[in-house]
DOZATI-970440 format. One record per residue (C-alpha): residue number from 1; residue in one letter; x negated, y, z negated. Coordinates in steps of 0.5 Angstrom, whole numbers, plus 2048, in hexadecimal, padded with zeros to 3 digits. Layout:
N
 roza doke  c1  c2  c3
  NUM    A   X   Y   Z
...
# end
This chain:
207
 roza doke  c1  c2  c3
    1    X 7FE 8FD 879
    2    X 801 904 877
    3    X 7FD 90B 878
    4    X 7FB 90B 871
    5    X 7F6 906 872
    6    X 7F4 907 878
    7    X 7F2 90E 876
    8    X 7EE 90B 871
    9    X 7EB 906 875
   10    X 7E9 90D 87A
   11    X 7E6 911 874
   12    X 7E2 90B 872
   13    X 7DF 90C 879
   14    X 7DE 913 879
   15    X 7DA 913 874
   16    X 7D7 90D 876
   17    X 7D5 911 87C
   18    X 7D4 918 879
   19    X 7D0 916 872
   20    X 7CD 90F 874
   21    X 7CA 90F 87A
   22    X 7C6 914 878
   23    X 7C5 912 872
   24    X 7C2 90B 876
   25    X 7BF 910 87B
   26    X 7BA 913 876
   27    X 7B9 90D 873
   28    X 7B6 90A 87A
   29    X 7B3 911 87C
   30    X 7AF 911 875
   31    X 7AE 909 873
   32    X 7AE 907 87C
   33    X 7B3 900 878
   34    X 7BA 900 875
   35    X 7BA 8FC 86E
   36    X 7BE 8F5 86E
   37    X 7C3 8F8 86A
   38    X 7C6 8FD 86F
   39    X 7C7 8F8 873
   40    X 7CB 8F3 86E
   41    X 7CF 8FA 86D
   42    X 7D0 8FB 874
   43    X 7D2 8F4 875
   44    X 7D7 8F3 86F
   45    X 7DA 8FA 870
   46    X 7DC 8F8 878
   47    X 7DE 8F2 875
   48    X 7E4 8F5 871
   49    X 7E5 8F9 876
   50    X 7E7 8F4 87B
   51    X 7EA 8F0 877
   52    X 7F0 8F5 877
   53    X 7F2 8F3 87E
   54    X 7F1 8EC 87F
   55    X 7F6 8E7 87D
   56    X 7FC 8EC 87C
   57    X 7FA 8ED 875
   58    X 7FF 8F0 870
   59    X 7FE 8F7 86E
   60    X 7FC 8F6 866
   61    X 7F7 8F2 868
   62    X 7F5 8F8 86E
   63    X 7F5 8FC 868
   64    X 7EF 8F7 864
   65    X 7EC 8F7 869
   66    X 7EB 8FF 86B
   67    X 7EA 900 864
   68    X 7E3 8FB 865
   69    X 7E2 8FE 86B
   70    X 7E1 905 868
   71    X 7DE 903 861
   72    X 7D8 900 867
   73    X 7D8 907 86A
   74    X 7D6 90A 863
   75    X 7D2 904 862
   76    X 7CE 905 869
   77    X 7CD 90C 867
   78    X 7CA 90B 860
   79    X 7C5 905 863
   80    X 7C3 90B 868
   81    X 7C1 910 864
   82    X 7BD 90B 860
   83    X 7BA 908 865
   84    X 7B8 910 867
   85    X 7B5 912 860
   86    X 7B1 90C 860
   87    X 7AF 90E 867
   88    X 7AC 915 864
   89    X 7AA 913 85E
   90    X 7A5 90E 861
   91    X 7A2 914 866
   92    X 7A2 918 85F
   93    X 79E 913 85C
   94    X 799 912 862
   95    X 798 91A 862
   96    X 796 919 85A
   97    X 791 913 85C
   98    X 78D 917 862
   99    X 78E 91D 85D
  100    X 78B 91B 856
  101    X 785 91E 856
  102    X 787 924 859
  103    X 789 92A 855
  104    X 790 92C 856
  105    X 791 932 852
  106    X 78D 936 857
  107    X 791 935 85D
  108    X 796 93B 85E
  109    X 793 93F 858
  110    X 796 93A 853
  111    X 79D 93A 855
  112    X 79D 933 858
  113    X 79B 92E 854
  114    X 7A0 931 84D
  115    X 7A6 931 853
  116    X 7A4 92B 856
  117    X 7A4 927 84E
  118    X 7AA 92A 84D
  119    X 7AE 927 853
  120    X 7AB 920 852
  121    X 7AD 920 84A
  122    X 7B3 923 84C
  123    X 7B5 91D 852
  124    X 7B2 917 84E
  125    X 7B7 919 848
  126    X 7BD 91A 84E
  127    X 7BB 913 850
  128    X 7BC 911 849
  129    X 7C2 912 847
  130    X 7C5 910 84E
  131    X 7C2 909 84C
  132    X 7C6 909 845
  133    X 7CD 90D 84A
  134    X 7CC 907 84F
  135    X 7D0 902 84D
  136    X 7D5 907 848
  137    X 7D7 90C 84D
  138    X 7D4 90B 854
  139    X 7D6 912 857
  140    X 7D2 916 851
  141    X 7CD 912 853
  142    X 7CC 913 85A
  143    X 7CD 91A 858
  144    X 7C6 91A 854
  145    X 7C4 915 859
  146    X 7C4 91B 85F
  147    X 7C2 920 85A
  148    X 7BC 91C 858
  149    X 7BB 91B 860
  150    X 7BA 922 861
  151    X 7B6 923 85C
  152    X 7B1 91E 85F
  153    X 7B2 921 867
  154    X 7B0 928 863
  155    X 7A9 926 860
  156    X 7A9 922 867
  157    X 7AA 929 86B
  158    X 7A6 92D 866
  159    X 7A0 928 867
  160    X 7A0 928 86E
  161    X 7A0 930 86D
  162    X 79A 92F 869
  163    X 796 92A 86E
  164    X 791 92E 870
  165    X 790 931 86A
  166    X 78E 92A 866
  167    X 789 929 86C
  168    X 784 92F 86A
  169    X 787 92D 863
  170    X 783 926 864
  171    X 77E 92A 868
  172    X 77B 92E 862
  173    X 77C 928 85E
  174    X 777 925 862
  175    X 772 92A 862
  176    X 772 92C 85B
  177    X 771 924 85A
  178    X 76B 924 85E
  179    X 768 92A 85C
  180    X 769 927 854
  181    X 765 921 857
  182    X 760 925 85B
  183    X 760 929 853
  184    X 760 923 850
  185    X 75A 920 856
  186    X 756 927 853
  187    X 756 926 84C
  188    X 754 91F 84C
  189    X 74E 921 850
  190    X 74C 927 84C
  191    X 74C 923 846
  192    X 748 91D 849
  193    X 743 923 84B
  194    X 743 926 845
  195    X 741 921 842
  196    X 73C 91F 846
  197    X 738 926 845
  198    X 739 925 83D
  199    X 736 91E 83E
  200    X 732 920 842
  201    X 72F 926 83D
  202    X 72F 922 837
  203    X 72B 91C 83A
  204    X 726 922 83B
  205    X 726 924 835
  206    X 723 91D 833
  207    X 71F 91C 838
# end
Protein backbone atom coordinates (compact mmCIF):
# COMPACT_ATOMS: atom_id res chain seq x y z
CA UNK A 1 0.00 0.00 0.00
CA UNK A 2 1.66 3.52 -0.88
CA UNK A 3 1.47 6.45 1.37
CA UNK A 4 -1.03 7.86 -0.88
CA UNK A 5 -3.65 5.42 0.28
CA UNK A 6 -2.91 5.30 3.58
CA UNK A 7 -3.43 9.04 3.89
CA UNK A 8 -6.48 8.47 2.61
CA UNK A 9 -7.55 5.60 4.76
CA UNK A 10 -6.37 8.34 7.77
CA UNK A 11 -8.53 11.06 6.73
CA UNK A 12 -11.51 8.71 6.42
CA UNK A 13 -10.74 8.20 10.15
CA UNK A 14 -10.30 11.36 11.04
CA UNK A 15 -13.27 12.78 10.20
CA UNK A 16 -15.01 9.72 11.25
CA UNK A 17 -13.86 10.63 14.65
CA UNK A 18 -14.11 14.43 14.48
CA UNK A 19 -17.46 14.86 12.52
CA UNK A 20 -19.37 11.20 13.21
CA UNK A 21 -18.77 10.49 16.55
CA UNK A 22 -20.34 13.40 17.64
CA UNK A 23 -22.72 13.50 15.26
CA UNK A 24 -23.63 9.71 16.68
CA UNK A 25 -23.37 11.24 20.26
CA UNK A 26 -26.11 13.44 19.72
CA UNK A 27 -27.85 11.14 18.16
CA UNK A 28 -27.81 9.06 21.44
CA UNK A 29 -27.94 12.01 23.92
CA UNK A 30 -31.11 13.14 22.27
CA UNK A 31 -33.23 9.79 20.91
CA UNK A 32 -31.10 7.55 23.91
CA UNK A 33 -30.68 4.54 20.52
CA UNK A 34 -28.94 4.70 17.25
CA UNK A 35 -30.76 4.00 13.91
CA UNK A 36 -29.94 0.64 12.13
CA UNK A 37 -28.66 2.44 9.29
CA UNK A 38 -25.69 3.87 11.20
CA UNK A 39 -24.82 0.61 11.92
CA UNK A 40 -24.85 -0.71 8.43
CA UNK A 41 -22.98 2.24 7.46
CA UNK A 42 -20.45 1.62 10.06
CA UNK A 43 -20.07 -1.92 9.15
CA UNK A 44 -19.58 -1.41 5.60
CA UNK A 45 -17.17 1.50 5.98
CA UNK A 46 -14.77 -0.70 8.40
CA UNK A 47 -15.28 -3.45 5.83
CA UNK A 48 -13.74 -1.66 3.05
CA UNK A 49 -11.43 -0.21 5.05
CA UNK A 50 -10.06 -3.86 6.27
CA UNK A 51 -10.21 -5.22 2.88
CA UNK A 52 -7.19 -2.78 1.94
CA UNK A 53 -4.91 -4.95 4.23
CA UNK A 54 -5.92 -8.52 3.80
CA UNK A 55 -4.88 -10.85 1.12
CA UNK A 56 -2.05 -8.61 -0.47
CA UNK A 57 -4.35 -6.67 -2.32
CA UNK A 58 -3.34 -4.79 -5.43
CA UNK A 59 -3.32 -1.04 -5.19
CA UNK A 60 -6.03 -0.32 -8.11
CA UNK A 61 -8.32 -2.37 -6.03
CA UNK A 62 -6.88 -0.50 -2.66
CA UNK A 63 -7.98 2.75 -4.61
CA UNK A 64 -11.82 1.10 -4.97
CA UNK A 65 -11.89 0.36 -2.10
CA UNK A 66 -11.01 3.66 -0.11
CA UNK A 67 -13.25 5.45 -2.64
CA UNK A 68 -16.17 3.28 -0.93
CA UNK A 69 -14.92 3.59 2.28
CA UNK A 70 -15.25 7.76 1.80
CA UNK A 71 -18.54 7.67 -0.14
CA UNK A 72 -19.78 5.71 3.20
CA UNK A 73 -18.21 8.60 5.22
CA UNK A 74 -20.08 11.01 3.49
CA UNK A 75 -23.08 8.53 3.76
CA UNK A 76 -22.79 8.51 7.45
CA UNK A 77 -22.92 12.08 7.83
CA UNK A 78 -25.98 12.68 5.77
CA UNK A 79 -27.91 9.74 7.90
CA UNK A 80 -26.60 11.65 10.92
CA UNK A 81 -28.34 14.64 10.23
CA UNK A 82 -31.37 13.37 9.20
CA UNK A 83 -31.55 11.33 11.95
CA UNK A 84 -31.15 14.42 14.16
CA UNK A 85 -33.86 16.90 12.07
CA UNK A 86 -36.13 14.15 12.87
CA UNK A 87 -34.95 13.96 16.23
CA UNK A 88 -36.25 18.07 16.42
CA UNK A 89 -38.91 18.09 14.50
CA UNK A 90 -40.63 15.41 16.77
CA UNK A 91 -39.86 17.73 20.03
CA UNK A 92 -41.16 20.84 17.76
CA UNK A 93 -44.34 19.15 17.03
CA UNK A 94 -44.80 17.79 20.61
CA UNK A 95 -44.51 21.49 21.91
CA UNK A 96 -47.44 22.47 19.23
CA UNK A 97 -49.69 19.58 20.70
CA UNK A 98 -49.30 20.73 24.45
CA UNK A 99 -49.25 24.32 23.08
CA UNK A 100 -52.74 24.31 20.74
CA UNK A 101 -54.92 26.04 22.97
CA UNK A 102 -52.34 28.58 23.95
CA UNK A 103 -51.62 31.82 22.69
CA UNK A 104 -48.47 32.37 21.52
CA UNK A 105 -48.24 35.69 20.04
CA UNK A 106 -48.31 37.26 23.74
CA UNK A 107 -45.26 35.40 24.75
CA UNK A 108 -42.21 38.00 24.79
CA UNK A 109 -44.32 40.62 23.50
CA UNK A 110 -45.15 39.36 20.15
CA UNK A 111 -41.71 38.47 19.11
CA UNK A 112 -41.89 34.94 19.47
CA UNK A 113 -44.39 33.34 17.68
CA UNK A 114 -43.45 35.30 14.06
CA UNK A 115 -39.71 34.22 14.74
CA UNK A 116 -40.50 30.87 15.56
CA UNK A 117 -43.04 30.35 12.10
CA UNK A 118 -40.34 31.80 10.43
CA UNK A 119 -37.33 29.34 11.30
CA UNK A 120 -39.48 26.21 10.92
CA UNK A 121 -40.86 27.11 7.34
CA UNK A 122 -37.34 28.02 6.73
CA UNK A 123 -35.69 24.19 7.90
CA UNK A 124 -38.84 22.27 6.33
CA UNK A 125 -37.81 23.95 2.94
CA UNK A 126 -34.04 23.20 3.73
CA UNK A 127 -34.96 19.54 4.23
CA UNK A 128 -36.96 19.70 1.10
CA UNK A 129 -34.53 20.60 -1.52
CA UNK A 130 -31.89 18.27 0.12
CA UNK A 131 -34.43 15.40 -0.43
CA UNK A 132 -34.51 16.40 -4.12
CA UNK A 133 -30.17 17.08 -3.83
CA UNK A 134 -29.84 13.31 -2.15
CA UNK A 135 -29.28 11.19 -4.84
CA UNK A 136 -27.82 14.33 -7.18
CA UNK A 137 -24.89 15.84 -5.28
CA UNK A 138 -24.84 14.05 -2.11
CA UNK A 139 -22.36 17.18 -0.54
CA UNK A 140 -24.71 19.90 -1.23
CA UNK A 141 -27.28 17.88 0.32
CA UNK A 142 -25.55 17.17 3.41
CA UNK A 143 -25.12 20.90 3.27
CA UNK A 144 -28.84 21.72 3.45
CA UNK A 145 -29.01 18.93 5.85
CA UNK A 146 -26.56 20.75 8.59
CA UNK A 147 -28.33 23.93 7.85
CA UNK A 148 -31.65 22.62 8.50
CA UNK A 149 -30.26 20.88 11.50
CA UNK A 150 -29.44 24.18 12.89
CA UNK A 151 -32.36 25.69 12.43
CA UNK A 152 -34.18 22.79 14.20
CA UNK A 153 -31.41 23.08 17.48
CA UNK A 154 -32.28 27.08 17.42
CA UNK A 155 -36.21 26.54 17.89
CA UNK A 156 -35.22 23.86 20.39
CA UNK A 157 -32.89 26.32 22.21
CA UNK A 158 -35.35 29.21 21.62
CA UNK A 159 -38.14 26.80 23.24
CA UNK A 160 -36.50 25.90 26.02
CA UNK A 161 -35.72 29.70 26.60
CA UNK A 162 -39.38 30.33 26.74
CA UNK A 163 -40.47 27.32 29.10
CA UNK A 164 -41.47 29.20 31.85
CA UNK A 165 -43.07 31.70 29.94
CA UNK A 166 -45.44 28.72 28.20
CA UNK A 167 -46.42 27.95 31.69
CA UNK A 168 -48.03 31.04 32.86
CA UNK A 169 -49.08 31.19 29.22
CA UNK A 170 -51.16 27.82 30.13
CA UNK A 171 -51.87 29.32 33.37
CA UNK A 172 -53.90 32.22 31.84
CA UNK A 173 -55.51 30.01 29.54
CA UNK A 174 -56.91 28.06 32.29
CA UNK A 175 -58.00 30.92 34.20
CA UNK A 176 -59.72 32.71 31.44
CA UNK A 177 -61.43 29.25 30.57
CA UNK A 178 -62.88 29.08 33.64
CA UNK A 179 -63.87 32.17 34.28
CA UNK A 180 -65.79 32.09 30.78
CA UNK A 181 -67.34 28.60 32.33
CA UNK A 182 -68.02 30.19 35.52
CA UNK A 183 -69.60 33.27 33.00
CA UNK A 184 -71.24 31.42 31.06
CA UNK A 185 -72.68 29.23 34.71
CA UNK A 186 -74.05 32.74 35.65
CA UNK A 187 -75.77 33.83 32.46
CA UNK A 188 -77.58 30.37 32.45
CA UNK A 189 -78.93 30.98 35.79
CA UNK A 190 -79.83 34.76 35.33
CA UNK A 191 -81.59 33.75 32.48
CA UNK A 192 -83.48 30.56 34.29
CA UNK A 193 -84.22 33.25 36.86
CA UNK A 194 -85.49 35.64 34.81
CA UNK A 195 -87.72 33.72 33.39
CA UNK A 196 -89.14 32.25 36.38
CA UNK A 197 -90.02 35.82 37.61
CA UNK A 198 -91.51 36.78 34.33
CA UNK A 199 -93.48 33.29 34.77
CA UNK A 200 -94.17 33.94 37.95
CA UNK A 201 -95.84 37.56 37.18
CA UNK A 202 -97.61 36.74 34.30
CA UNK A 203 -99.58 33.69 36.02
CA UNK A 204 -100.56 36.40 38.66
CA UNK A 205 -101.97 38.64 36.31
CA UNK A 206 -104.32 35.54 35.28
CA UNK A 207 -104.98 34.51 38.56
Amino acid sequence: MNHESLGVIEECYVSYCSVIKPLIAQIEARSEKLPLQLFNEIRAFNDHIARCFYNSPSEEYIIQQTDKAQRHISRLALDCFKCLNVILFQQIEKFDRQTRNIDLTVIDNGQFFPDYSRKRIMAAQLVEKAKMKEHLDIVESLDLYQKAFNLYDSIIEDLSKISEKVKWAKVRFRIRRTAALIGWVISVIASAVISAIFSCELISRFL
